[in-house]
N, C-alpha and C positions, 0 to 999 in steps of 0.2 A: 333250525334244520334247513336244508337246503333241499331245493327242487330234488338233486339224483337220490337222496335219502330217502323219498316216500315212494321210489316204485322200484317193484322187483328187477334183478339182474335181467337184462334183456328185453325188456317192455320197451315202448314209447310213451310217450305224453299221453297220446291220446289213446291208449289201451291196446293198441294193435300189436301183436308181438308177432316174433318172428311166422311163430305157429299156423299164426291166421294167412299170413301167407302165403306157406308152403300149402294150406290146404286150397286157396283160391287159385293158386296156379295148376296144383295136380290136376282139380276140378275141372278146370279149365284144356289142359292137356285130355285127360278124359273126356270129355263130351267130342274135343275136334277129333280123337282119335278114334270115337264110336260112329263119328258123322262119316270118317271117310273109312272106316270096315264095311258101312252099311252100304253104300254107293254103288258099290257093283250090283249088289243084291236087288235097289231101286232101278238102278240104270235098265238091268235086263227083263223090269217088266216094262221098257218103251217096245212100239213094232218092229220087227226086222225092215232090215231094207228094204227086201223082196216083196213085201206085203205095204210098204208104204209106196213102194212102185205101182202098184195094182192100185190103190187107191185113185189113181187121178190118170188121164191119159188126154193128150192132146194129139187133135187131129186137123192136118193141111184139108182146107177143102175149097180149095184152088183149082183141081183136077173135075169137079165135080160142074157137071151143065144142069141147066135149067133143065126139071121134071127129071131129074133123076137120082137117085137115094142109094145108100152104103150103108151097108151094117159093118161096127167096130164092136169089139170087146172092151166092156166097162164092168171091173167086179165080177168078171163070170157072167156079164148078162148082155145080150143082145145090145146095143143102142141104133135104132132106124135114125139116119141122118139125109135130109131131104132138099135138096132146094125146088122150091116151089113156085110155081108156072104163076103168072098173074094169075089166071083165071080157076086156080087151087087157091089162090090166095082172099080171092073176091068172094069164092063158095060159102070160102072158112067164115069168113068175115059177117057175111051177109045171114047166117043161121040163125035164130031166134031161140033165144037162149030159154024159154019155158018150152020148146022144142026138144030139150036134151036132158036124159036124166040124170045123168051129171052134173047139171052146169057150170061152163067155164069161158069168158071172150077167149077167142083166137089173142087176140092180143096180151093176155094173161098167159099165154101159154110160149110164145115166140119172144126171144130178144133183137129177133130181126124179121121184119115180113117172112123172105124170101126162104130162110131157116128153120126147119122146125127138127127137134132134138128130142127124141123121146126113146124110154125103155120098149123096145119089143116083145113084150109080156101081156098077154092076157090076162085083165084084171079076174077076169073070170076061174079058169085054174091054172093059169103061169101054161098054156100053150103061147109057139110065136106063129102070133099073124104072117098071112102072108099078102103079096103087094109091094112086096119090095124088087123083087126083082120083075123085068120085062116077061109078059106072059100069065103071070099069077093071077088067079083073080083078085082085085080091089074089093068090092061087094057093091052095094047098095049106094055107096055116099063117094065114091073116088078113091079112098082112103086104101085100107087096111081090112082083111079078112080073114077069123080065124075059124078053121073048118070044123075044130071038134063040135064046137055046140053053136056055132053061129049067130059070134059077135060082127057088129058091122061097124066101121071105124070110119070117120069122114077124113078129109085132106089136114084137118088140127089134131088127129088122132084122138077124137072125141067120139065115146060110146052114141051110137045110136039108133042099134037094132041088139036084141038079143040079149043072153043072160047076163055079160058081164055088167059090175055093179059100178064100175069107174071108168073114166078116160085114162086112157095109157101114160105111165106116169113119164113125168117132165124134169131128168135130173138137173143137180147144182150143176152150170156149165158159165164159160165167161169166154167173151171175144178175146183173146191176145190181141189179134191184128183183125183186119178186115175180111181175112180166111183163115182163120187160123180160131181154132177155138182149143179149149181145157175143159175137159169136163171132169168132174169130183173134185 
């Protein structure tokens, strides 16, 4: 007998007939075809633009003199943005950190001395401090003062009188340029 005698019409040598084929190809068609029905469905749980815009903002602060601070909008929340005078900078530096009930170095808090970048939010209940603008009172430390329950904030934006239980938080930010920072 010869080899084509031992296998059915339509087979191969090695057992694979047409059959198995047509089923690994459909198979094949079906899944890419499931993958790209579902795509839209995945894709629009990414954020909208609008909302990845909000996410992060970058701010020139080129226009800004020594000892004087800008609030921008980051996320719906206040951000105090300060350049700070030597001698805010010496204050900061010089605290003694079993002094705060916080503790935190100025230097953990700044990515540049003269810089300091923090949410204007009272850790205490989400009041914003005032001190930002000419006139306001600072409190106690140079800083930051928030009237409802009277927290006192020094020039690093560090708790150091009154209820609030934290220093004023430090968001994710990065220099682009020398004045020019991104924050979120």
């Amino acid at each position: 007998m010869s080899d084509t005698a031992t296998h059915a019409p339509g087979s191969t040598k090695d057992g694979e007939t047409r059959r198995d084929f047509l089923l690994i190809a459909t198979s094949t068609v079906g899944v890419v075809g499931a993958a790209l029905a579902a795509w839209p469905f995945i894709d629009s749980m990414n954020p909208a633009a609008d909302t990845l815009a909000l996410s992060s903002t970058e701010v020139d602060l080129s226009p800004i003199e020594e000892g004087q601070s800008i609030t921008v909008v980051w996320r719906g929340k206040p951000v105090f943005i300060r350049k700070r005078t030597d001698k805010e900078i010496k204050e900061a530096q010089a605290v003694k950190l079993e002094d705060l009930p916080d503790p935190q170095a100025d230097k953990d808090r700044v990515k540049k001395p003269e810089w300091l970048v923090m949410v204007g939010v009272c850790t205490h209940l989400g009041c914003i401090p005032l001190g930002q603008k000419v006139g306001e009172p600072k409190g106690e430390f140079g800083g930051w003062f928030c009237p409802c329950h009277g927290s006192h904030y020094d020039t690093s934006g560090r708790i150091r009188k009154g209820p609030a239980p934290e220093n004023l938080y430090i968001p994710d930010y990065a220099f682009l340029e020398d004045n020019r920072i991104k924050i979120g």
